[in-house]
C-alpha positions in Angstrom: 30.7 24.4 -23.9 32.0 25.5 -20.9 32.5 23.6 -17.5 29.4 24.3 -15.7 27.1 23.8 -18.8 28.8 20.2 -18.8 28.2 19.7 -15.7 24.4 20.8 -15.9 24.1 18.7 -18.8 25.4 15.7 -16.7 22.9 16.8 -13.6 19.9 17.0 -16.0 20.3 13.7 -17.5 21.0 12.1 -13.8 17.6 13.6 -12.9 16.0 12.5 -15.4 17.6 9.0 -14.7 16.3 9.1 -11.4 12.8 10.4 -12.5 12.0 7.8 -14.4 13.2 5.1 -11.8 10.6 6.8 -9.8 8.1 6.6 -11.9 9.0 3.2 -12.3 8.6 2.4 -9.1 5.4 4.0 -8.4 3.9 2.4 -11.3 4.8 -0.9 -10.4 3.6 -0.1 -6.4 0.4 1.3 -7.7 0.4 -2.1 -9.6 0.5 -4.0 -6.7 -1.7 -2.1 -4.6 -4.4 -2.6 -7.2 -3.7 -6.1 -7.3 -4.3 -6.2 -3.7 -7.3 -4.1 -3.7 -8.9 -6.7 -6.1 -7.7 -9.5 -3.7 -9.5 -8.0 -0.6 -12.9 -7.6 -2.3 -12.6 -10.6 -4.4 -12.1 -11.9 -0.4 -15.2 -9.9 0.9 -17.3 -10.6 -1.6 -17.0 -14.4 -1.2 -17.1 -14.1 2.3 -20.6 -12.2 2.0 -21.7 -14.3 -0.3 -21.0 -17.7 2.0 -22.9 -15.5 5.0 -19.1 -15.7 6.6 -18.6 -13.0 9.6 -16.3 -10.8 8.6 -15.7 -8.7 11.6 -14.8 -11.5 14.0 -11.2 -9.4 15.4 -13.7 -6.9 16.7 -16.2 -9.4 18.3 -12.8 -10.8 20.4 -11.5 -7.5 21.4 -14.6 -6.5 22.4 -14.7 -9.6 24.6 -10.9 -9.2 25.9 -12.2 -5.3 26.9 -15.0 -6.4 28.8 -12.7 -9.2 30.9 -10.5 -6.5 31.4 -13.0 -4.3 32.6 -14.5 -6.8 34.8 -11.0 -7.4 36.6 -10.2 -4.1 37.6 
């Protein structure tokens, strides 16, 4: 074989190599992100469910805004 083709061969299997760490690492994010997923409406659903507010950020920044407002 001659130099090149070697060293094609080597490039080819260090892209694969790197491929499949990819994919390894997507899988295992996507993992984790579906994990999460089930965690937030796992946590919404109990919240409903208890008649919890679940928006309560908004309710205070809509209350800094209007003290804001009022000082100007």
């Amino acid at each position: 074989m001659s130099p090149h083709g070697e060293a094609r061969l080597v490039t080819e299997e260090r892209w694969h190599h790197i491929s499949r760490l990819v994919n390894e690492a997507f899988g295992k994010s996507e993992t984790r992100m579906l994990a999460l997923r089930q965690r937030i409406i796992a946590r919404f659903k109990r919240k409903l469910s208890n008649g919890e507010v679940l928006d309560r950020a908004r309710q205070a920044a809509r209350a800094r805004a209007a003290r804001v407002r009022k000082a100007r």
